[in-house]
C-alpha positions as CSV (number, residue, x, y, z in Angstrom):
1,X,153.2,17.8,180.2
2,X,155.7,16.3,182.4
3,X,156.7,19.9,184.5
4,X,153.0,19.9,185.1
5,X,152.1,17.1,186.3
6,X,155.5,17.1,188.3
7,X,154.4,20.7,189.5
8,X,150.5,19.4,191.1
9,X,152.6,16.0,192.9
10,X,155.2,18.9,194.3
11,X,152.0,20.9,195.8
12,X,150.5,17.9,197.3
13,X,153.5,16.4,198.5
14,X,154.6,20.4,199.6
15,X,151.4,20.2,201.9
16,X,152.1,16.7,202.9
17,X,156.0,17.4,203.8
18,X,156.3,21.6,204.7
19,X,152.8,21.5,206.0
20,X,153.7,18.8,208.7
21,X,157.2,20.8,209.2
22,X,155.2,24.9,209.5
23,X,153.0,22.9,211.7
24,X,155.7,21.6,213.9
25,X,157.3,24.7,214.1
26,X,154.6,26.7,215.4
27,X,153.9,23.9,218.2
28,X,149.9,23.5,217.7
29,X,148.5,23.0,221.2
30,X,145.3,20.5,220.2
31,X,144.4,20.8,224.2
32,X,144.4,24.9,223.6
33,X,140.8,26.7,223.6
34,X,140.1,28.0,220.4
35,X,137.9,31.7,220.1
36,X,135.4,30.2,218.6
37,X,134.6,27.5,221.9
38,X,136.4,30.2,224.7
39,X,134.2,33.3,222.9
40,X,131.3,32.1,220.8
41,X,128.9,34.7,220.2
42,X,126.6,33.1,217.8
43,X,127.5,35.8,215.1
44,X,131.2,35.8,213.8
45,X,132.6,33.4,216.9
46,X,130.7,30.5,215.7
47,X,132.1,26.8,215.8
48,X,132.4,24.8,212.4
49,X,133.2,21.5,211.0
50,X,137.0,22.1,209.5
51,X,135.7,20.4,205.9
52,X,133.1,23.2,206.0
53,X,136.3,25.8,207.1
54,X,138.4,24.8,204.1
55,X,136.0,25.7,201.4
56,X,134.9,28.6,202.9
57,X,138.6,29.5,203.2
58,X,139.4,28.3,200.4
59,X,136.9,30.4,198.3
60,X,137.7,33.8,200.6
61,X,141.0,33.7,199.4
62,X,140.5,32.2,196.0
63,X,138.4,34.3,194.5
64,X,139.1,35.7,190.6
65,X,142.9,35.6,191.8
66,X,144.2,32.6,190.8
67,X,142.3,32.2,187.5
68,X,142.7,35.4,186.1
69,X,146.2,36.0,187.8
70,X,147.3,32.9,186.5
71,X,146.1,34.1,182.9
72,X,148.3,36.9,182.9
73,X,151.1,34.8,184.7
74,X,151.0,32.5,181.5
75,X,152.4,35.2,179.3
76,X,156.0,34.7,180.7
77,X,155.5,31.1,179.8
78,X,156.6,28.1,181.7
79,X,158.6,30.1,184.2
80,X,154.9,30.9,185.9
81,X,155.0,27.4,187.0
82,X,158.4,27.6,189.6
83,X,156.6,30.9,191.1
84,X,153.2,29.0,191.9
85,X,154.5,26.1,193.2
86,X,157.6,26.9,194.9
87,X,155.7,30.6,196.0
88,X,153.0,28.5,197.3
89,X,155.0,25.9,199.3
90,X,156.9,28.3,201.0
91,X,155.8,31.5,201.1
92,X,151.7,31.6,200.5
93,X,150.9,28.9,202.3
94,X,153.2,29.7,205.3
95,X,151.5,33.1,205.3
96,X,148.0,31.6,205.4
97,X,148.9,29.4,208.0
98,X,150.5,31.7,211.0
99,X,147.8,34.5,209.6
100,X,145.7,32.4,210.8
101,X,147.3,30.7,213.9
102,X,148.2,33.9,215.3
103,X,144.5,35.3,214.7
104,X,143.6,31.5,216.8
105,X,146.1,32.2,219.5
106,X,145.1,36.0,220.2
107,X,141.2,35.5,220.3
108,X,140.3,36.1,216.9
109,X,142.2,39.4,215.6
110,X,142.0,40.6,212.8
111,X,145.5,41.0,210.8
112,X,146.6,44.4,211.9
113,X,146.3,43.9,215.3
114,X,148.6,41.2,214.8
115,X,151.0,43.1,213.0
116,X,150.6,45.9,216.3
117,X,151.4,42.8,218.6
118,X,154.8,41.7,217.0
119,X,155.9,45.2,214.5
120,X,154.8,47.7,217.6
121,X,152.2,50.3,217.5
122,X,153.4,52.5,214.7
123,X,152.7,49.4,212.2
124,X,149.5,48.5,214.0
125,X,147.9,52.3,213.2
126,X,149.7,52.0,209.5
127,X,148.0,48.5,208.9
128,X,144.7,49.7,210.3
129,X,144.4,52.2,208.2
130,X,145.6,50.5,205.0
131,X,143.7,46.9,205.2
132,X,140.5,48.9,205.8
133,X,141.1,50.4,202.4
134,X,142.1,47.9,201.0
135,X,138.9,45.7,201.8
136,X,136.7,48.5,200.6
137,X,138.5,48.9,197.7
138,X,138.1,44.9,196.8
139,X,134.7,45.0,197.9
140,X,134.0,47.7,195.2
141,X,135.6,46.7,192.9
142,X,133.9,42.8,193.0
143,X,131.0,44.9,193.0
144,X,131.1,46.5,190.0
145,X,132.6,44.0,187.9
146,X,130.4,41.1,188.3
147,X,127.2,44.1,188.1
148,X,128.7,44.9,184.4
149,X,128.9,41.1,183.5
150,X,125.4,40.1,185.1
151,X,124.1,43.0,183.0
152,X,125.5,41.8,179.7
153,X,123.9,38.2,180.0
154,X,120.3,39.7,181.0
155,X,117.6,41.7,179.0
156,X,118.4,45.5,178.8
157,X,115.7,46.6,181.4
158,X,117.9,44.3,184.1
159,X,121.2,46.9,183.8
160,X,124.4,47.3,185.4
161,X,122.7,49.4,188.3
162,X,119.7,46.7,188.7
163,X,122.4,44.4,189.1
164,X,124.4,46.7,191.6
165,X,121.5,47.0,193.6
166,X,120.8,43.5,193.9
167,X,124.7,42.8,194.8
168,X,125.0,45.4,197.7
169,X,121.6,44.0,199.0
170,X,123.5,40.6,199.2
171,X,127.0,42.4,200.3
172,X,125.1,44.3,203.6
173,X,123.0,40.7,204.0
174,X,126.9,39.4,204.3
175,X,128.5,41.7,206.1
176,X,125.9,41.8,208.8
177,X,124.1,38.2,209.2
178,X,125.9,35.2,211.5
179,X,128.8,33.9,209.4
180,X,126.8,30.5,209.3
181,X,123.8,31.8,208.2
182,X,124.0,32.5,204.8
183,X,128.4,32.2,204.2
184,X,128.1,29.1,206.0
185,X,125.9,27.9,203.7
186,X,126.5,28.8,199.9
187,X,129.8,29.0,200.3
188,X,130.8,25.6,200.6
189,X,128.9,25.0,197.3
190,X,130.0,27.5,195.4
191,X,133.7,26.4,196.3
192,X,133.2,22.6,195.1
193,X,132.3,24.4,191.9
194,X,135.5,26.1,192.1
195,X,136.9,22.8,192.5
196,X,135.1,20.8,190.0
197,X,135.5,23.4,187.3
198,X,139.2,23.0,187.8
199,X,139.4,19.1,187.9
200,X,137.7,19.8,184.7
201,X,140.5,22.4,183.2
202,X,143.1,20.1,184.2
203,X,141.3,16.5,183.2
204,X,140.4,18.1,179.6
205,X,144.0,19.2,179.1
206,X,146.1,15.9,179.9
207,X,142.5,13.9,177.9
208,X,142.7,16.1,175.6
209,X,146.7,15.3,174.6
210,X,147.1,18.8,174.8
211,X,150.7,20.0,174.5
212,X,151.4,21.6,178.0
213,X,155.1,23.3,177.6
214,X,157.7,21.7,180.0
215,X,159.4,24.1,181.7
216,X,162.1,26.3,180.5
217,X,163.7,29.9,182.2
218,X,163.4,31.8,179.1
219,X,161.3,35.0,178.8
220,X,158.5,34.2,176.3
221,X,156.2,37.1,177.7
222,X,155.7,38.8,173.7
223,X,156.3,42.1,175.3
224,X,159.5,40.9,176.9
225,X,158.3,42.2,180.0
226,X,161.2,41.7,182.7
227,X,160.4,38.3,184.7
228,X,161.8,40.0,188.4
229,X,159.9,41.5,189.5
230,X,156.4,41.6,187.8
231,X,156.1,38.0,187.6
232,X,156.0,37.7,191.5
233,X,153.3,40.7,191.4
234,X,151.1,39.6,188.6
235,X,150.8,36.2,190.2
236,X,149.1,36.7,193.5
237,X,147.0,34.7,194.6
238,X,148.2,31.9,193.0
239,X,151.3,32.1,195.0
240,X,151.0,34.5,197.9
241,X,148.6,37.1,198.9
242,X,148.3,39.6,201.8
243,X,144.4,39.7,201.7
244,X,144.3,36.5,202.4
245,X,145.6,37.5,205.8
246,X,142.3,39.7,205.8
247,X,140.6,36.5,205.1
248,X,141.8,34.4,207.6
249,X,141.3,35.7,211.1
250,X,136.9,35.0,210.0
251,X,138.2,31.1,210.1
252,X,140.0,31.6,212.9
253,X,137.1,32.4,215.1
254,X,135.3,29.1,213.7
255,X,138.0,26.9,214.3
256,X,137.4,24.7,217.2
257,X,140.6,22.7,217.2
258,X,144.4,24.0,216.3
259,X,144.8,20.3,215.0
260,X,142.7,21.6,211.7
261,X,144.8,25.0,211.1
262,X,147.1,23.3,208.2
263,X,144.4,21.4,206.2
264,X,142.2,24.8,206.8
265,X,145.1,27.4,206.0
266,X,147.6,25.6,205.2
267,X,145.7,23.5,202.6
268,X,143.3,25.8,201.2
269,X,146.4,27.7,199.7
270,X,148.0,24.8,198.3
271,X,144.5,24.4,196.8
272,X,144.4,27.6,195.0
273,X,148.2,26.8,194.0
274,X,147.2,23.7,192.5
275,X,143.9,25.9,190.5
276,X,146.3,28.7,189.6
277,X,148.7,25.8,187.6
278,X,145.8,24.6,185.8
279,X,144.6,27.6,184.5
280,X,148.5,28.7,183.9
281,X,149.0,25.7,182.0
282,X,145.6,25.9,180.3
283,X,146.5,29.8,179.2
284,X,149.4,28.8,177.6
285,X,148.7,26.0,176.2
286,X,145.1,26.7,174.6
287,X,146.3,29.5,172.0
288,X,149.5,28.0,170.8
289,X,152.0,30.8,172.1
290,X,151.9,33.0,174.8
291,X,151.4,35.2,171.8
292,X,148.3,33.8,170.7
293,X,147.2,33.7,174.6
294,X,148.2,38.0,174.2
295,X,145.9,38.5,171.2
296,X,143.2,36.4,172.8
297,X,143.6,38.7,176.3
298,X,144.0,41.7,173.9
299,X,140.9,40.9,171.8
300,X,138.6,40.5,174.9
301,X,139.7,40.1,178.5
302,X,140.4,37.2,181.2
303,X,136.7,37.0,181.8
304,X,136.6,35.7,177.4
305,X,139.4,33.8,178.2
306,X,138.0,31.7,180.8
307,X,134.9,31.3,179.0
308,X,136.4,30.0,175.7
309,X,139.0,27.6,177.7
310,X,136.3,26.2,179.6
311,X,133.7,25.3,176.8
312,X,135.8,24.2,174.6
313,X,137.6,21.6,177.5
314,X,133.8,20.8,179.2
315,X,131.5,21.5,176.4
316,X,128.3,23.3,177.2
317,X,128.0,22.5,181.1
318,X,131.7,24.1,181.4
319,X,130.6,27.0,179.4
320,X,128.1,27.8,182.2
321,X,130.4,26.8,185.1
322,X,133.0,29.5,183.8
323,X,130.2,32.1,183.8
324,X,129.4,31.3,187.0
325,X,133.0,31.3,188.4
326,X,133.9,34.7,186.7
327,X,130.4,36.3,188.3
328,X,130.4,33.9,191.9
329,X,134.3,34.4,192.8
330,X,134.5,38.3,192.9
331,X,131.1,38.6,194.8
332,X,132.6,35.7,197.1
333,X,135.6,37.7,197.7
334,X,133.5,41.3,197.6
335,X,131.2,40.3,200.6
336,X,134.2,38.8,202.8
337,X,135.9,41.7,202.3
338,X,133.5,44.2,203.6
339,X,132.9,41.6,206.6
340,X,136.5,41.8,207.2
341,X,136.4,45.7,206.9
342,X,133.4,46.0,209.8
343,X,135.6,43.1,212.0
344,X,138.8,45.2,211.8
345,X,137.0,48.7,212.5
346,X,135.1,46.4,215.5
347,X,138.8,45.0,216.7
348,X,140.1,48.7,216.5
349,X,137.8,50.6,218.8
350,X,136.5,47.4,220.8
351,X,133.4,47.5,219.7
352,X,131.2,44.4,220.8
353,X,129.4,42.7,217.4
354,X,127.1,40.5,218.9
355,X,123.6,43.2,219.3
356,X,122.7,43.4,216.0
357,X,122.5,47.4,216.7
358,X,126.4,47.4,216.7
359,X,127.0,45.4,213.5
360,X,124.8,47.8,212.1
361,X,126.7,50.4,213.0
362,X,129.0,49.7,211.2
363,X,127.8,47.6,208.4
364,X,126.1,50.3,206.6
365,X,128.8,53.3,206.6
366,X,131.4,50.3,205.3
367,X,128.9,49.2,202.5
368,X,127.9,53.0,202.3
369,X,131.4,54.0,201.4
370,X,131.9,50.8,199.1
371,X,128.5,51.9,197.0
372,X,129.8,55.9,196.9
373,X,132.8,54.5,195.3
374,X,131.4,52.1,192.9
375,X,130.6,55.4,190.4
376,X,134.4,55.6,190.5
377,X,136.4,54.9,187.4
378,X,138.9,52.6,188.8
379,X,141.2,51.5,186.6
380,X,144.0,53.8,188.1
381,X,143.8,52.8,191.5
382,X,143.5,48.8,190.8
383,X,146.6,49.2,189.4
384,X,147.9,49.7,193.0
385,X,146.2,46.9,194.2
386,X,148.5,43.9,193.1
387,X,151.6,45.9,194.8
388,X,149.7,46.5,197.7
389,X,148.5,42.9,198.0
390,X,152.1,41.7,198.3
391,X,152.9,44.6,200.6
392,X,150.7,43.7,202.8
393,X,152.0,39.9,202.6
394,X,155.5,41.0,203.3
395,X,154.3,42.6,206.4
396,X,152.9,39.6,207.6
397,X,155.3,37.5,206.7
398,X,157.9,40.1,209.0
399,X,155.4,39.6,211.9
400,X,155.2,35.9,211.9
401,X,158.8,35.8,211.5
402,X,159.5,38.1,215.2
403,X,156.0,36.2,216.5
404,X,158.8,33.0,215.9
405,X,161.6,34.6,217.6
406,X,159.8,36.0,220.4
407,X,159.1,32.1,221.4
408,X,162.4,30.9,220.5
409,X,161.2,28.9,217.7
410,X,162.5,28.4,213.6
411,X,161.9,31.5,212.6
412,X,163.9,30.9,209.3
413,X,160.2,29.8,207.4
414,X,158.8,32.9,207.9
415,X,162.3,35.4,207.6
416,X,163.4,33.8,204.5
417,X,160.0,34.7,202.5
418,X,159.3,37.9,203.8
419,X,163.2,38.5,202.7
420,X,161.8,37.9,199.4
421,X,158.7,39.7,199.4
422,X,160.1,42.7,200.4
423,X,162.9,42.6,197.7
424,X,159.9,42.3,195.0
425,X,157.9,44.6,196.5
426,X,159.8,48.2,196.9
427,X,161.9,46.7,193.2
428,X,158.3,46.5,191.9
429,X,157.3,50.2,193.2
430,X,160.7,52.1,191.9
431,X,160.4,50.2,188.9
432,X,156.9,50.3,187.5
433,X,155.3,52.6,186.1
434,X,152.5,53.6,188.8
435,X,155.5,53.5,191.0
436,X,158.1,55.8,190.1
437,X,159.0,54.5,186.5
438,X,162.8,54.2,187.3
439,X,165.2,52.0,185.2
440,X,166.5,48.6,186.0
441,X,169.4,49.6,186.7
442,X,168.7,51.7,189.6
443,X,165.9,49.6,191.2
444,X,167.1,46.6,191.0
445,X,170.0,47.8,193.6
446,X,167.4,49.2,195.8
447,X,165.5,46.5,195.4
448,X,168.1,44.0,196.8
449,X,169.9,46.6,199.3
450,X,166.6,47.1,201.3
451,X,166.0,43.4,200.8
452,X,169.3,43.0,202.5
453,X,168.6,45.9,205.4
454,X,165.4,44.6,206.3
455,X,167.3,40.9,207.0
456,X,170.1,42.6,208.7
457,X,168.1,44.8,211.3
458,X,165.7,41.6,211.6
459,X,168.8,39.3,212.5
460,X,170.1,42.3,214.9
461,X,166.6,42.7,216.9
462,X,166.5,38.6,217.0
463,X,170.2,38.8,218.3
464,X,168.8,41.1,221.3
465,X,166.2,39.1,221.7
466,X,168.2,35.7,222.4
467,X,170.6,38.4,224.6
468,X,168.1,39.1,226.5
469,X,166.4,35.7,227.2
470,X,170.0,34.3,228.0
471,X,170.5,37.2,230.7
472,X,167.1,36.2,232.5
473,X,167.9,32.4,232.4
């Protein structure tokens, strides 16, 4: 109990403290035109009240991630708990924030045209191509799930495809409307019952006396599945997350004062941190053993999980609140995700989204693809998606960190992350099997040693850099 409720006053205090620092680092100009004043269009330039921003942010990025990541986190034990709150503090949250800032500071864009801005044009085409696929992909995939689950609570004539229908009908309302039309206003509620359900988690398990385990480094996942580097990947959002950098720029162009980019970015991902402990704590904790939490996840699935945890804790009204949350947070991530796939195509080939002509354009080949792929079995290619997620993190963690350089400022809290990021991410892919299945022994090295490159040429470009400033001075 104590490593938990040490781990929620590190969060808060991790905002409070490194928040204030990231934010003094990056120099927010409060006298600076925002996008969302400078270019307000009435459609996805709209100004917004930041309390409004944060849940909307905060349920973007949130989603199913840091419940059901968290879930499977739990199975390495207590060890999940140093990743979440340390790989919020200073690494997801730092991410959020400049993902966002940057988007602010170059009128709105979306992440890789940032990336093109600070990595060169090369990464800008690479990121391009791969955060548009990577949105459609979450939008399909949050719209087949929650379809399936709608259609198991419902009589038999309402089916999976009823329930389709109705969700791609809501996705294309999304991905064309105003932002403050119809995300503006559901999403704020649906993210205080994010919230609430969690304050409810949490409450019910230090109420309840429950034992919470205090923290130890030992393995306990019943597999003895190597902590480094699967850890760092099955926890995503809990801890860091490249489509939250997806998610970001669509606050960006709300945001009518820098002074609210660390409660909005910043804050919203210490948020999720502090949901992803709970539910972490609650996983392993509830069944005994992270054994009993593997035969609960084996005899059903997250979605059971949640359900059983949250009824038991809240009684009947918690019951319905985890249904909710496992069918709300995937669509609530599934509809952002194809607005962030028509923003990005928009940002590539400068195409002006304010006639509704244009949106449509492209609204209804992006949701077009996303329904052609729904009758997809895609159990193969999610299992891409976690290592991609980071992937893409690491990338924009690099770009923040030469963004830092280029203006002569710390860039140590952006380098020292995306350091770490990328030694998870190319160990993960050489060692996993959708990767290329090699042993521990050999990725591990590789791992570390391009880890340890992509520091060195980093420190070398920087090193120019400075040269080069000193020679003009």
């Amino acid at each position: 109990m104590a490593t938990f409720l040490g781990a929620i006053i590190i969060l808060i205090l991790g905002y409070i403290i490194y928040g204030a620092f990231v934010e003094k680092v990056f120099k927010v100009d409060e006298n600076r035109p925002t996008p969302a004043v400078s270019m307000a269009d009435g459609v996805d330039y709209v100004p917004m009240g930041w309390k409004k921003m944060f849940l909307i942010q905060f349920l973007n990025i949130a989603g199913l991630g840091p419940i059901f990541g968290a879930i499977s986190g739990a199975l390495w034990g207590p060890a999940a708990f140093l990743w979440i709150v340390f790989g919020t503090i200073f690494a997801g949250a730092v991410h959020d924030f400049f993902s966002g800032m940057l988007s602010i500071r170059h009128d709105g864009a979306s992440v890789s045209e940032i990336v093109g801005i600070y990595l060169g044009p090369a990464a800008k085409q690479i990121m391009r191509v791969f955060s548009v696929i990577l949105l459609i992909l979450v939008g399909t995939v949050f719209m087949t799930g929650p379809a399936k689950l709608l259609a198991s609570l419902t009589p038999e004539n309402l089916n999976t495809n009823f329930w389709l229908v109705i969700i791609i009908i809501y996705y294309f309302m999304a991905t064309l409307l105003p932002i403050d039309k119809l995300i503006g206003k559901i999403y704020p509620l649906f993210g205080a019952v994010l919230l609430i359900m969690a304050v409810g988690i949490g409450g019910g398990l230090v109420v309840g006396g429950y034992d919470i385990p205090n923290l130890t480094l030992t393995n306990l996942h019943p597999k003895s599945l190597a902590i480094w580097p699967t850890l760092f990947i099955t926890i995503a959002c809990g801890a860091i997350s490249g489509f939250h950098a997806t998610q970001s720029p669509m606050m960006a162009r709300c945001m009518t004062n820098e002074k609210y980019g660390r409660p909005v970015f910043y804050g919203a991902m210490v948020a999720e941190g502090i949901i992803a402990l709970i539910w972490a704590a609650a996983a392993m904790t509830f069944y005994g053993s992270t054994q009993g939490l593997a035969n609960a996840l084996a005899n059903g699935a997250q979605g059971a999980v949640v359900h059983t945890i949250s009824k038991t804790l809240m009684g009947p009204v918690g019951g319905i609140l985890a249904v909710l949350g496992v069918i709300v947070c995937p669509v609530t991530s599934g509809d952002t995700a194809f607005r962030s796939a028509r923003l990005t195509i928009a940002d590539v080939f400068k195409i002006n989204q304010g006639p509704l002509k244009q949106r449509l354009y492209l609204s209804i080949p992006v949701i077009g693809i996303g329904v052609a792929l729904s009758q997809i079995n895609f159990d193969i290619i999610w299992r891409y998606f976690a290592w991609s997620n980071q992937t893409l993190a690491m990338i924009m963690l690099w770009a923040s960190a030469v963004y830092l350089v280029k203006t002569g400022k710390n860039h140590w809290i952006c380098t020292v992350p995306a350091t770490f990021m990328t030694a998870v991410t190319i160990t993960y892919i050489f060692q996993a099997k959708e990767g290329l299945g090699l042993p521990t022994t050999i990725s591990y090295p590789i791992g570390l040693m391009a880890a340890a490159g992509a520091l060195a040429w980093f420190l070398f470009s920087a090193s120019k850099v400075h040269s080069n400033k000193e020679l003009k001075a």
